[in-house]
C-alpha atoms as one frame of an Amber mdcrd trajectory, in Angstrom:
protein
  56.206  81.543 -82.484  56.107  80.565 -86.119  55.901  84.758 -87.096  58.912
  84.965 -84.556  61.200  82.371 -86.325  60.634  83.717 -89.809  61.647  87.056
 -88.677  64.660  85.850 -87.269  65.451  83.563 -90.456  64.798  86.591 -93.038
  67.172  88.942 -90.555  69.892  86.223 -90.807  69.533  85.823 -94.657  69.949
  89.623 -94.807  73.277  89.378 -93.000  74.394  86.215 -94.594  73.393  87.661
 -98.190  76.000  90.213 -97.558  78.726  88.104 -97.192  77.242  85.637-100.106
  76.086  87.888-102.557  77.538  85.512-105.628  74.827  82.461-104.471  71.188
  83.818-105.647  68.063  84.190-103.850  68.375  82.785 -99.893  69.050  78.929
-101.240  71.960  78.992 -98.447  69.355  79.044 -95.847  66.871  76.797 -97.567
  68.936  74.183 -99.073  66.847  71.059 -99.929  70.619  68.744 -99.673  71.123
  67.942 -95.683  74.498  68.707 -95.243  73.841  72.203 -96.673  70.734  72.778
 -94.438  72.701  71.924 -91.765  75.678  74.724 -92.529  72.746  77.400 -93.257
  71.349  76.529 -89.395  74.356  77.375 -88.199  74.879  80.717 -89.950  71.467
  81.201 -88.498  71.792  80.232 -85.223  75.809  82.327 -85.339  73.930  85.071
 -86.171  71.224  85.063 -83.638  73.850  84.259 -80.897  75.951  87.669 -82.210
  72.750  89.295 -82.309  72.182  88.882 -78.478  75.110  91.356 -77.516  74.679
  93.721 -81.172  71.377  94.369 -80.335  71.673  95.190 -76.634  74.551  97.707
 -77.730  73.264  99.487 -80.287  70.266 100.227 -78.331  72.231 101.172 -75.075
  74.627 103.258 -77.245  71.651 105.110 -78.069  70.062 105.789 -74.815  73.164
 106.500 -72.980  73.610 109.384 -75.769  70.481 110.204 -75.788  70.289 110.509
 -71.351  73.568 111.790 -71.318  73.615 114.383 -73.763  74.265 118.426 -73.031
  70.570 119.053 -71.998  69.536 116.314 -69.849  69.176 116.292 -66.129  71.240
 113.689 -65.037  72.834 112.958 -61.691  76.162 113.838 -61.363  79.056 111.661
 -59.622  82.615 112.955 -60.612  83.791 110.653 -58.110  82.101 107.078 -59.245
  84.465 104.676 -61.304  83.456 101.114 -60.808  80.605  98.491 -60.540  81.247
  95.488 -59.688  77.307  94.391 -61.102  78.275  96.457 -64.454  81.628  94.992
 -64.803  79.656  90.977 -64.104  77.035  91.891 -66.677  79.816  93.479 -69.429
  81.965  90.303 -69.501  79.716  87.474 -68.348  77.341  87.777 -70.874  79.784
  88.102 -74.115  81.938  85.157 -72.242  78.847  82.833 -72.267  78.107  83.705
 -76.009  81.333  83.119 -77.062  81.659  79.803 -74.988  77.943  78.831 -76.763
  79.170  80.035 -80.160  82.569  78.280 -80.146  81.053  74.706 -79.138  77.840
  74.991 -81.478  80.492  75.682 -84.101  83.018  72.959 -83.287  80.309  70.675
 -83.083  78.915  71.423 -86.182  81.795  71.821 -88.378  83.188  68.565 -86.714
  79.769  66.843 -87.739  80.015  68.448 -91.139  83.486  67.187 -91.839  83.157
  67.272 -95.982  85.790  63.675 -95.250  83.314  62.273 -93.315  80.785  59.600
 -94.911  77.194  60.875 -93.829  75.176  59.143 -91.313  71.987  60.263 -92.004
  69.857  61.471 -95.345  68.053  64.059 -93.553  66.371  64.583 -89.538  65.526
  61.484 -88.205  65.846  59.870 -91.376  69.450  57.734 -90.551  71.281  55.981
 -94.270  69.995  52.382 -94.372  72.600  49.834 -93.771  72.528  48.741 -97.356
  73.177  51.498 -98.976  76.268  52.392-101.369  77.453  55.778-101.841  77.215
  57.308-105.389  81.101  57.849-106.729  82.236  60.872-108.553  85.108  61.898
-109.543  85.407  65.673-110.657  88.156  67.583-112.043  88.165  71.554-112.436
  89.691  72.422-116.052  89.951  76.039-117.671  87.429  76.508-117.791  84.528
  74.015-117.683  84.157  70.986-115.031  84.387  67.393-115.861  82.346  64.683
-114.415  83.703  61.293-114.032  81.192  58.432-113.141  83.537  55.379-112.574
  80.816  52.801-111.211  78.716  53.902-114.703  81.377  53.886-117.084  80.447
  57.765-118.129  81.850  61.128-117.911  79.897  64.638-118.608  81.252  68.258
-118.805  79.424  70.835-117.046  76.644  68.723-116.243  76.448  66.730-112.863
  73.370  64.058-111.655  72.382  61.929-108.925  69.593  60.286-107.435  67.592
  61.837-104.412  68.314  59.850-100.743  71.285  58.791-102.178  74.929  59.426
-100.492  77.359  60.715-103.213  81.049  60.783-102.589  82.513  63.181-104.881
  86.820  62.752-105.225  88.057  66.240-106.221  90.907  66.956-107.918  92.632
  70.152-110.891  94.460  70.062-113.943  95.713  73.159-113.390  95.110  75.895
-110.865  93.127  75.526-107.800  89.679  76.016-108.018  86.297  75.473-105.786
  83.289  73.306-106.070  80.563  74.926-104.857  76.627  73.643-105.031  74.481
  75.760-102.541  71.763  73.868-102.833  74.306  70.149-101.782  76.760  71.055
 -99.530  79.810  73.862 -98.719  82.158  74.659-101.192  85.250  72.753-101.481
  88.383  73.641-103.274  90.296  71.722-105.676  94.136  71.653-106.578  96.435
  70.186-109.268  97.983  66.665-107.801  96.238  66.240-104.773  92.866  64.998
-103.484  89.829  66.457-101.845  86.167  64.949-100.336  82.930  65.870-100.201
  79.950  63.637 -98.645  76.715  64.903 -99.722  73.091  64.063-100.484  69.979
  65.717-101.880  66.813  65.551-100.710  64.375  66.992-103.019  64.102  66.732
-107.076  65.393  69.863-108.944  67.692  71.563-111.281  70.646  73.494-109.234
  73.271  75.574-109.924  76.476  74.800-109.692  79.820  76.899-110.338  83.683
  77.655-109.133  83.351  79.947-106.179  87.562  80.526-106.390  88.846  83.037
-109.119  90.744  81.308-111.696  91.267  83.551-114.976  89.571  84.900-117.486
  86.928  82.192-118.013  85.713  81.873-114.328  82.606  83.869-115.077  81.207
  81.289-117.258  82.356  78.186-115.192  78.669  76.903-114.346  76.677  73.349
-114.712  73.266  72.315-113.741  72.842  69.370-111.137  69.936  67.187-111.546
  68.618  66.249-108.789  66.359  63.330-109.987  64.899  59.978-108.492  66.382
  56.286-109.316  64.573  55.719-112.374  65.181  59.185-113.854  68.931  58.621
-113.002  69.521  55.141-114.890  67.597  56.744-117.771  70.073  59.683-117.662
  72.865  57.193-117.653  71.639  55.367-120.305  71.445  58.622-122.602  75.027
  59.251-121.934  76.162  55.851-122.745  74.011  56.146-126.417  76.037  59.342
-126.870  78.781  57.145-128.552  82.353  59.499-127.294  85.026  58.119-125.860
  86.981  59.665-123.135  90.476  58.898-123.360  93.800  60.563-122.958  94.235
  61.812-126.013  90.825  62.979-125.870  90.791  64.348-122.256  94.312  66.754
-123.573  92.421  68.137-125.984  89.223  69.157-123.569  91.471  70.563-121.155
  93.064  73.419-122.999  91.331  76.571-122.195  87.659  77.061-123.103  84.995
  79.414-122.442  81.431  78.611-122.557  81.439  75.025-123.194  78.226  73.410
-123.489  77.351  70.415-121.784  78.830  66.963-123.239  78.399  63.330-122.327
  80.908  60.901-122.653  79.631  56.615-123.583  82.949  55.089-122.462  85.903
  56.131-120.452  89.319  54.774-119.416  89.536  53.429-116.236  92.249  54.969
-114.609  92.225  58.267-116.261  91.257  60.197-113.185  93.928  58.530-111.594
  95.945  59.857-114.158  95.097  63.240-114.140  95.308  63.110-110.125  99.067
  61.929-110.393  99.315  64.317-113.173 100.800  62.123-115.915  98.046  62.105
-118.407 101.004  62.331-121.433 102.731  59.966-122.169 105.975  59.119-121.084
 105.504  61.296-117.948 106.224  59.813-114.591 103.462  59.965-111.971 103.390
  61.327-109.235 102.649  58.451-106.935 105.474  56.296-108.555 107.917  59.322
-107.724 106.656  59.862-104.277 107.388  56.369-103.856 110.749  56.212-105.414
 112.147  59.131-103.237 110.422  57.088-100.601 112.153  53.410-100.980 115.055
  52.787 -98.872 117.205  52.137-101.749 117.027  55.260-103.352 117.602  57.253
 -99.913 120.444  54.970 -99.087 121.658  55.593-102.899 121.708  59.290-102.375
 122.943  59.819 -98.818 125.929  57.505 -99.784 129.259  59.522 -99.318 131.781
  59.463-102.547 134.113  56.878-102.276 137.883  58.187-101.334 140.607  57.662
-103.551 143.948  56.534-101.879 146.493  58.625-101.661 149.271  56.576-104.133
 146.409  57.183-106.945 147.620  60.215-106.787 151.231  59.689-106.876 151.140
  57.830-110.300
């Protein structure tokens, strides 16, 4: 049974490779975060489901070719069109794979939902009551990625950490053009764009160094738009903090303007201190100053006065004005 499974597991990495040919070796299908485990079961358990009609025809392709061909011996009925057991078997059997495809999948993906806290670290293993998600906030710049840690007071470019067993809650967001976080090894991609908001809900299970990158073209320096994640336990984590904090940079506005001008390349960089509501900054995309965010316009246009203001027809002059 064991021999069995594997076979069927490297078969679906070979078709899912195909299709993910920018994510190295078969981590997709052997991801030690949950949530990505979960999404490479499913490709494997898709593909197994298509395979039950490929399979079949393929191989009856061949035989009827092969029974039927100019040589063979076989009966001959000019006059036969229809069968009603042929016709059951054609359609029943794709109907039921597509009805167990379609609810494995909504189930799944529904499950999966990257706005969705998690409710469990791994099988069987269910998030204590007690416990508080990791925040981060990340932001996709040309060309690097930028870490904020808001809880730890610390920010890092192209380097990203967190504790095994822990939940993290990553906030995504762009300076510029929309991009896509993608860890293989955490969770699905997820895309990022300039003013709004994205989610992800993850957790890793095992200690390691991943790779991370933008899986969404983006210009020129895409390419080189990696970082590691360190997957690490609690102790390793604080100490990791701690090292960024003793790195003495601040990360302010001014600061943050000047990283997010195209770069190529960038090595990693840790951050000691960092306003508090920059990311909310760069989310409502008024970073510079004197530059209006976009919340506080949103909720301008929004307040009765202002709609009242501007759907307020011109006042009429009177007609004597006129004769004067």
């Amino acid at each position: 049974m064991s021999r069995a499974k594997t076979l069927i597991r490297r078969l679906a990495a070979a078709t899912a490779l195909l299709a993910l040919a920018g994510c190295s070796k078969t981590i997709v299908l052997n991801a030690p975060g949950d949530v990505a485990a979960q999404q490479g079961n499913l490709i494997i358990v898709a593909t197994v489901l298509m395979l039950l009609i490929i399979v079949p025809v393929i191989a009856l392709t061949l035989l009827f070719a092969w029974r039927y061909r100019a040589k063979a011996n076989a009966t001959y009925k000019p006059d036969w069109d229809h069968s009603t057991q042929l016709e059951l078997l054609i359609w029943a059997a794709p109907l039921l794979i597509i009805i167990a495809l379609g609810a494995v999948t909504w189930i799944t993906t529904h499950t999966l939902d990257p706005y969705r806290p998690l409710s469990r670290l791994s099988a069987g293993k269910p998030v204590p009551a007690d416990t508080k998600p990791l925040v981060v906030d990340v932001v996709s710049l040309d060309w690097k990625w930028l870490f904020i840690y808001p809880e730890q007071g610390i920010a890092t470019v192209n380097e990203l950490a967190a504790p095994v067993d822990r939940p993290i809650e990553f906030h995504l967001t762009s300076s510029n053009v929309m991009n896509a976080f993608y860890v293989p090894a955490l969770a699905g991609m997820i895309y990022t764009m300039p003013g709004m908001e994205t989610k992800l809900h993850a957790v890793i299970d095992k200690p390691g160094q991943y790779e991370g990158f933008s899986s969404n073209y983006s210009g020129a320096g895409f390419s080189h738009m990696r970082f590691t994640f360190h997957a690490t336990d609690a102790a390793a984590f604080d100490k990791w903090v701690a090292d960024a904090k003793q790195a003495g940079n601040a990360l302010d506005r001014n600061e943050y303007q000047q990283l997010a001008k195209p770069s190529e390349r960038e090595p990693v960089r840790h951050y000691g201190k960092v306003d508090g509501d920059l990311y909310d900054a760069i989310l409502n995309r008024c970073v510079a100053p004197g530059q209006m965010c976009m919340s506080e316009m949103m909720a301008h246009d929004a307040s009765p006065q202002s709609t009242s203001h501007e759907s307020m027809p011109m006042p009429m002059q009177p007609a004597s004005a006129h004769a004067h």
